[in-house]
C-alpha positions in Angstrom: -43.4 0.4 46.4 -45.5 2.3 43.7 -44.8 6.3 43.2 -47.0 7.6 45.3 -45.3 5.8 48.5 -41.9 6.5 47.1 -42.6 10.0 46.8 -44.1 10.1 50.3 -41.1 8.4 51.7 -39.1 11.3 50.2 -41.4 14.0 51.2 -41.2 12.7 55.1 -37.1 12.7 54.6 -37.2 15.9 53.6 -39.2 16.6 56.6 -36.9 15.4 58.9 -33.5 16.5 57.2 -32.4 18.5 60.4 -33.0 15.2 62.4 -30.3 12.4 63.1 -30.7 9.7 65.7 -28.7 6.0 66.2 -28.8 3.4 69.0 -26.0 3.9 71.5 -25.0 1.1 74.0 -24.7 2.3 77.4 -24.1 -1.2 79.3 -24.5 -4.8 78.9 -27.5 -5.3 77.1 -29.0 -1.7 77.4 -29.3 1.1 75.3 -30.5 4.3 74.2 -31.2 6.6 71.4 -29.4 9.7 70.9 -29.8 12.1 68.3 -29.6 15.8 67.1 -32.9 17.8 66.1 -32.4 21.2 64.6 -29.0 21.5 66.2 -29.3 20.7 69.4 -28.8 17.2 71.1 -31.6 15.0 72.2 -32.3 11.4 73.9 -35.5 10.0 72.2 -37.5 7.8 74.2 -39.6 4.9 73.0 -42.8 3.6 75.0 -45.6 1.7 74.9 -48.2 3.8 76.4 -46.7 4.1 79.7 -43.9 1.0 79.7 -40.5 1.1 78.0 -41.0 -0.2 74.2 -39.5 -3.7 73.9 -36.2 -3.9 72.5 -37.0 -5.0 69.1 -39.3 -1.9 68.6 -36.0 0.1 70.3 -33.5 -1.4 67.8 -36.2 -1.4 64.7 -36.7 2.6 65.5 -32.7 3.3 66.2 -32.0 2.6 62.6 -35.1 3.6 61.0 -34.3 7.0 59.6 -30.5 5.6 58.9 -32.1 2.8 56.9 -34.8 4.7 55.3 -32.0 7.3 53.9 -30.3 4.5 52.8 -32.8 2.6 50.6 -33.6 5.8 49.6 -30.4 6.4 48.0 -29.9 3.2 46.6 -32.7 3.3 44.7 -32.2 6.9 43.2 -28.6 5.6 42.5 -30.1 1.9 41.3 -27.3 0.6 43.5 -27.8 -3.0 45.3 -27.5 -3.4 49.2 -25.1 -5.3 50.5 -26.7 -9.3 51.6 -25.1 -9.0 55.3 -26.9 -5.7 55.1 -29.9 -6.4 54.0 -29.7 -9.5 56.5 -29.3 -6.4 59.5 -31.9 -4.2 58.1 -34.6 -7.4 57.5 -33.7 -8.7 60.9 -34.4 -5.3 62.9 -38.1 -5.0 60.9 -39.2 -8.4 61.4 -38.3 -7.9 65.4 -40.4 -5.0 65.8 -44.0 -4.9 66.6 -45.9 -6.3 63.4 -47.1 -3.6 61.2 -48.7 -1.5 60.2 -47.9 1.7 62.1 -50.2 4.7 61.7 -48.9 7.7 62.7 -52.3 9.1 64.7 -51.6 13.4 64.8 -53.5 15.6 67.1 -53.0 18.6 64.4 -54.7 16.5 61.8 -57.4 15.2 64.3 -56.2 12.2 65.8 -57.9 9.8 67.8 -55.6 9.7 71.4 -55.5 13.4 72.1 -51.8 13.7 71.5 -49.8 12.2 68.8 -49.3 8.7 69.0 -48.3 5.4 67.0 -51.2 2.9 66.7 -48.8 -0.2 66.1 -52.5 -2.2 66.0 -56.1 -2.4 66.1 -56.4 -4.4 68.6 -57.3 -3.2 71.8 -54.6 -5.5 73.9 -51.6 -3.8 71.8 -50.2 -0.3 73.5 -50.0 2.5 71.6 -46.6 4.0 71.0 -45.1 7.4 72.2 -42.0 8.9 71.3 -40.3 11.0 73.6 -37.8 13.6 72.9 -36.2 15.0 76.2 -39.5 13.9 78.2 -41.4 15.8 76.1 -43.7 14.7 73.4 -41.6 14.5 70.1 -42.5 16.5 67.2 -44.9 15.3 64.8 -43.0 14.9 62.0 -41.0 11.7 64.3 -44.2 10.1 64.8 -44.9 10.2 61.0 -41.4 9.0 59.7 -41.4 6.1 62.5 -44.8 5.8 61.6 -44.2 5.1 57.6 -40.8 2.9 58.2 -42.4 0.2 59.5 -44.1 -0.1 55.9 -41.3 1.2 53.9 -38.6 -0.2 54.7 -39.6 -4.0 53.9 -40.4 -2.1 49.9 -37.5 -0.6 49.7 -35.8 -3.0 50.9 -36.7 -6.0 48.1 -36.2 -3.0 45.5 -32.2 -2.9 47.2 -31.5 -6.3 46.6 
C-alpha cells in the first residue's frame, strides 16, 4: 500500500473513531452485528439491495473496522501478525463479495440516490446498503466498508 492509501486508511479511522461494531452469534448458524456509534448502541444491517447480504459479506464486514485498526497498528508499531491470524483475517476477505468496493455517496453526487456500496460493475451484482437501526447508516460506514475490502489484503501482506 503506497502513502497516499495508507494515509487515507488513517484518515477514514479517524473518521469513524466514535464507531465500534463485532459479529455476535445469536443461534445456530445466525448472526448479527452490534455496535456503538457516538454512544449509543446500534444493530447494523447488511443487504444486498433489498435481500440480506450473504454471510461471507456479513462476516468480512463484522471484522472489518477491528481488522483495519489492527493492521493499522501493526504497521505504525512494525509489529508482525500472528499466522493463525492472518489465516482468520485472509479467510473472511477472500469470502466476501470480490472487490473492489466503491463507496457511491449522495453528498458527493453519487450515482443510486442514496449512499450505497457498488461491490461491481456488473449489472447482475446487487448493490450493498448498510443499515443502522433501519435507517440508512452514515456515510462515513459506507466509506470505511467501502475502502476495507481493498485495504485490508495491503495491509495485511505488510503484517506478515
Amino acid at each position: 500500500m503506497d502513502l497516499v492509501s495508507y494515509r487515507q486508511v488513517v484518515d477514514l479511522l479517524a473518521a469513524v473513531e466514535d464507531v465500534e461494531w463485532h459479529l455476535e452469534r445469536v443461534a445456530a448458524g445466525a448472526s448479527r452485528l452490534v455496535g456503538v456509534l457516538g454512544g449509543a448502541a446500534f444493530e447494523l444491517e447488511v443487504s444486498r439491495d433489498r435481500e440480506p447480504a450473504s454471510e461471507g459479506d456479513l462476516q468480512f464486514v463484522g471484522a472489518s473496522l477491528g481488522d483495519l485498526r489492527r493492521l493499522v497498528a501493526l504497521r505504525e508499531t512494525g509489529a508482525r501478525l500472528d499466522p493463525e491470524e492472518a489465516l482468520l483475517i485472509r479467510e473472511r476477505y477472500e469470502a466476501a463479495s470480490p472487490g473492489p468496493w466503491v463507496a457511491s455517496i449522495e453528498a458527493d453526487g453519487g450515482l443510486a440516490g442514496c449512499d450505497v456500496i457498488l461491490v461491481s460493475d456488473r449489472d447482475d451484482q446487487a448493490d450493498m446498503y448498510l443499515w443502522v437501526d433501519g435507517e440508512l447508516a452514515p456515510s462515513r460506514l459506507f466509506r470505511v466498508v467501502a475502502f476495507a475490502r481493498q485495504a485490508i489484503p495491503d495491509l495485511l501482506e505488510h503484517a506478515r
